[in-house]
C-alpha positions as CSV (number, residue, x, y, z in Angstrom):
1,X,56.7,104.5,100.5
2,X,59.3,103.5,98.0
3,X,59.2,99.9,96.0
4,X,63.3,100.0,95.9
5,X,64.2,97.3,98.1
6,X,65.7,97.8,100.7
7,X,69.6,97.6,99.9
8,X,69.2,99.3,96.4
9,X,67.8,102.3,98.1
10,X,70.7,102.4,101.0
11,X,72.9,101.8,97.8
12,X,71.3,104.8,96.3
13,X,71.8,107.1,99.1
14,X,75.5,106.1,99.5
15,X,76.6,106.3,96.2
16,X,79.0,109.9,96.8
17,X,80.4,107.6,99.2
18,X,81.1,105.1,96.8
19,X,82.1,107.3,94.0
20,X,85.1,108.6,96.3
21,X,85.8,105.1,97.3
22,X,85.9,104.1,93.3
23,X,88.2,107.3,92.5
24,X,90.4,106.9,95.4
25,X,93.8,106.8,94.2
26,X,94.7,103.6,96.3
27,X,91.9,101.6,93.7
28,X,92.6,103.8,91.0
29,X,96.5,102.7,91.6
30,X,95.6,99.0,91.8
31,X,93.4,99.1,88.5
32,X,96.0,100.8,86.3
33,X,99.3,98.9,88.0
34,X,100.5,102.4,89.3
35,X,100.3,101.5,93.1
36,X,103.8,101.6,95.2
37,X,104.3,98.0,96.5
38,X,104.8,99.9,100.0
39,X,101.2,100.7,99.9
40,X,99.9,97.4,99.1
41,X,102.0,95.6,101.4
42,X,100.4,97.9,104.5
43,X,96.9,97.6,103.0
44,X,97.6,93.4,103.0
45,X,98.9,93.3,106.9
46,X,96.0,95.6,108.3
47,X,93.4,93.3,105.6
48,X,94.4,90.2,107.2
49,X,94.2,91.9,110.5
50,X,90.6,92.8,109.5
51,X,90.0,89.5,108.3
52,X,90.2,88.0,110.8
53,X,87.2,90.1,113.1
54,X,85.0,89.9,109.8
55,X,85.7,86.1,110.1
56,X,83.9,86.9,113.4
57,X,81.0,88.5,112.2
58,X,80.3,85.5,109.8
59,X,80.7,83.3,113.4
60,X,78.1,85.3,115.2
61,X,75.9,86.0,111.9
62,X,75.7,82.2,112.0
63,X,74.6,82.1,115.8
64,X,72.2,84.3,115.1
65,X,70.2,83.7,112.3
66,X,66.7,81.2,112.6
67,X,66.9,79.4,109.8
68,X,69.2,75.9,109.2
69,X,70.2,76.9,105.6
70,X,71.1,80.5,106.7
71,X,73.9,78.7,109.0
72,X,75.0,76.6,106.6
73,X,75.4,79.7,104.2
74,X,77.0,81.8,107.2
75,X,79.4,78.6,108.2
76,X,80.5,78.1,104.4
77,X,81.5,82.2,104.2
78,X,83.2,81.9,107.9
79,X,85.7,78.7,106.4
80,X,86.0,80.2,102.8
81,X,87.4,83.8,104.7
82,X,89.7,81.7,107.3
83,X,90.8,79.5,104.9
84,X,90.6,81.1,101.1
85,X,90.8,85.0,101.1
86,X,93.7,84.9,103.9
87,X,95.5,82.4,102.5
88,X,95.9,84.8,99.4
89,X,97.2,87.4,101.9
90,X,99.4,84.8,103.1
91,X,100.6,83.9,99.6
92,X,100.9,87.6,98.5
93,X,102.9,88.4,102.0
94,X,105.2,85.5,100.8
95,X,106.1,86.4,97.7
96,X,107.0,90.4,99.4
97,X,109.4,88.5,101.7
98,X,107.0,89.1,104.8
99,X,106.5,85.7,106.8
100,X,103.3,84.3,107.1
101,X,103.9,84.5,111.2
102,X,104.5,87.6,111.1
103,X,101.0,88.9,109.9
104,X,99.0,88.4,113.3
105,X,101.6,89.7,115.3
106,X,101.1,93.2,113.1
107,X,99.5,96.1,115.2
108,X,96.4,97.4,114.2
109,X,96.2,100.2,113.0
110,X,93.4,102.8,114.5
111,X,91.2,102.9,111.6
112,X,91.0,99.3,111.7
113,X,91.0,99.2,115.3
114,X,88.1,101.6,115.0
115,X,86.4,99.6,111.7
116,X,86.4,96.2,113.4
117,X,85.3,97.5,116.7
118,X,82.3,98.7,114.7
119,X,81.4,95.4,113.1
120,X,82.1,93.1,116.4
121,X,80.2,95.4,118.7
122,X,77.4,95.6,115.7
123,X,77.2,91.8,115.9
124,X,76.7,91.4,119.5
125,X,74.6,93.8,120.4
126,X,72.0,93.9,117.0
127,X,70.3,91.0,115.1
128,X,71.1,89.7,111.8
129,X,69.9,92.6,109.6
130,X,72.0,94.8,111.9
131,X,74.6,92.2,110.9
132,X,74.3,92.2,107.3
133,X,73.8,96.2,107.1
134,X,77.7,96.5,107.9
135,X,78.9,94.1,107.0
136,X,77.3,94.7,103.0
137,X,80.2,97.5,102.5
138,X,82.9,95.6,102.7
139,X,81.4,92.0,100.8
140,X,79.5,93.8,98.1
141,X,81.5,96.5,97.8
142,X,84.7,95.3,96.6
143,X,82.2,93.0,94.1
144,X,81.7,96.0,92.8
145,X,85.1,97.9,92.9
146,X,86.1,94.1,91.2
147,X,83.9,94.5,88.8
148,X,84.8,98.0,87.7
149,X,88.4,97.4,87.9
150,X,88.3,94.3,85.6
151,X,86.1,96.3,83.2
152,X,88.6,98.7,82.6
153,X,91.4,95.9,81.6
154,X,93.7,94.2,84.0
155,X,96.4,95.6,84.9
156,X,100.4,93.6,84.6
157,X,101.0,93.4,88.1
158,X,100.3,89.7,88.5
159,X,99.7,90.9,92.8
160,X,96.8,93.2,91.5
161,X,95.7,91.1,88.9
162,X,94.9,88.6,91.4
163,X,93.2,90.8,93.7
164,X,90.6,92.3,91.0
165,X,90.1,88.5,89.7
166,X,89.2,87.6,93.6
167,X,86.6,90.1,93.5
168,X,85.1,89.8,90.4
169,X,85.2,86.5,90.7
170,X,81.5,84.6,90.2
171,X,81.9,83.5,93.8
172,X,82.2,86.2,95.0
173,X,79.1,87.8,93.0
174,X,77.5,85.3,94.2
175,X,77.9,86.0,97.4
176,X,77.7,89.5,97.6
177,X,73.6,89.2,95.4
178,X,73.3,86.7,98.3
179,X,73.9,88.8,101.3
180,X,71.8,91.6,99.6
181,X,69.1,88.9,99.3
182,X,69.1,88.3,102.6
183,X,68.9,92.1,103.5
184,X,66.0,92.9,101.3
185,X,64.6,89.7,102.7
186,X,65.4,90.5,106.7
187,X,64.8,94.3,106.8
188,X,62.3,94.8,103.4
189,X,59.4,95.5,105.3
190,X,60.9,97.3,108.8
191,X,59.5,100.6,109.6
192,X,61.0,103.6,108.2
193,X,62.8,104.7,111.5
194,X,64.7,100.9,111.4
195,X,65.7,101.2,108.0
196,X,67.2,104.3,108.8
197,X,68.9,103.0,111.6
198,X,70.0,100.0,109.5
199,X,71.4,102.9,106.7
200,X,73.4,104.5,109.4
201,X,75.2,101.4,110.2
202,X,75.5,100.6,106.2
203,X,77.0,104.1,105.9
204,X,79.1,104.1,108.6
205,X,80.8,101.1,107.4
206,X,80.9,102.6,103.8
207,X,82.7,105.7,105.6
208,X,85.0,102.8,106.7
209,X,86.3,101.5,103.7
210,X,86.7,104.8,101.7
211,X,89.4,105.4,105.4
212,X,90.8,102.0,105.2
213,X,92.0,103.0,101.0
214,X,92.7,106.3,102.2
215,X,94.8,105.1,105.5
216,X,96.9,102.5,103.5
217,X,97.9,104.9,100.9
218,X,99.0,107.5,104.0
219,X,100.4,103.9,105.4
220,X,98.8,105.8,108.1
221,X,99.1,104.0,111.9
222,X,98.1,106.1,114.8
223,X,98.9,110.1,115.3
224,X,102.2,110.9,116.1
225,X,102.6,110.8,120.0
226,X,100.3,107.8,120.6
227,X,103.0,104.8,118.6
228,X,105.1,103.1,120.7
C-alpha cells in the first residue's frame, strides 16, 4: 500500500498529462507573450462559459459536504468565481472591444460542452471526493501552470501578465493546497478500487484541460456540418 497521499499519487500518475498541458503552445504562447489575441479572446468567451458550470460545482460541493466549515469554504470559492475570476474575463473582454453582455449569449463550444457536462453530471450523481477529484484539474492545475509561468519571467502583455499573476497568486495557492487537503482528507483511506475510480475522474478532467488549450488555439467550435 503506498504512504503517498492520495492526490500526490493521482498527481504522479498524471504527470505525461500534465507535461503536454505545460508544453502546449497555447501556455507556452501566454508565458513568453507570443499568443495571437484571436486565440486568447476565444479561450476568454468559452472560460467564462465554463465558469460559470464550475461556479455550479462549488454550489453543489457546498450542498453536499457534512461539515459547517466545509460550506463556508465551498460558499466563499462559489462568490469569489461569480464575482472575482469572471469579472477579470469581463474586464479583459472589455478592453478587446467585446461587451460584457455578450459573453453568456456565446455558444459553447463541444469540448466545453463535453468538459462541463462532465463536472455537473460528476456533482450530482457522486459525493464530495467525486467532487473534488474533477474538479482538482482545473483549480490546482493552473496553480501550477501559474506558478511555472511566473518562474520563467512575466511576459509584456499586460492581458497575460494578469492572468499568470491570478494563478500564482497566494490566494489562489491557497486554495488549490486546500482542495487537495480536503481530497487526501475525504478519499486517503478508500479502498484501492475507489481511488481508482476517483483517478479516472481526476484524469479525465486532466484530459479536459490539455483539449480546452488545445481547442482555443484551433479556436476550434464543433466539426464542420454540425455549426449553425
Amino acid at each position: 500500500m503506498s504512504n503517498i497521499p492520495l492526490y500526490q499519487e493521482m498527481r504522479q500518475k498524471a504527470e505525461p498529462l500534465w507535461q503536454a498541458v505545460f508544453e502546449h503552445p497555447f501556455v507556452k504562447g501566454m508565458g513568453d507573450g507570443s499568443l495571437s489575441r484571436d486565440r486568447f479572446e476565444f479561450y476568454l468567451k468559452q472560460d467564462y462559459l465554463y465558469l460559470i458550470d464550475f461556479s455550479r460545482v462549488f454550489a453543489l460541493a457546498c450542498a453536499k459536504s457534512r461539515d459547517l466549515a466545509d460550506m463556508g469554504t465551498f460558499a466563499t470559492l462559489l462568490s469569489a468565481t461569480l464575482n472575482m475570476e469572471m469579472e477579470l474575463h469581463r474586464k479583459t473582454c472589455a478592453a478587446f472591444g467585446i461587451p460584457a453582455q455578450d459573453l453568456p449569449t456565446t455558444r459553447k463550444s463541444m469540448i466545453t460542452s463535453a468538459y462541463t457536462n462532465l463536472l455537473v453530471r460528476t456533482c450530482y450523481e457522486g459525493g464530495l471526493s467525486d467532487i473534488l477529484a474533477v474538479l482538482l484539474p482545473c483549480a490546482c492545475g493552473y496553480a501550477e501552470i501559474g506558478q511555472r509561468l511566473k518562474s520563467q519571467g512575466l511576459p509584456e502583455n499586460r492581458f497575460y501578465r494578469d492572468w499568470i499573476d491570478t494563478y500564482s497568486s497566494r490566494e489562489f495557492l491557497d486554495l488549490s493546497d486546500w482542495l487537495i487537503g480536503k481530497m487526501n482528507a475525504h478519499a486517503g483511506d478508500d479502498s484501492g478500487h475507489r481511488k481508482e475510480y476517483l483517478f479516472r475522474l481526476y484524469e479525465s478532467s486532466t484530459r479536459f484541460e490539455y483539449l480546452f488549450f488545445d481547442m482555443s488555439w484551433k479556436k476550434e467550435e464543433w466539426p464542420e456540418g454540425q455549426r449553425e
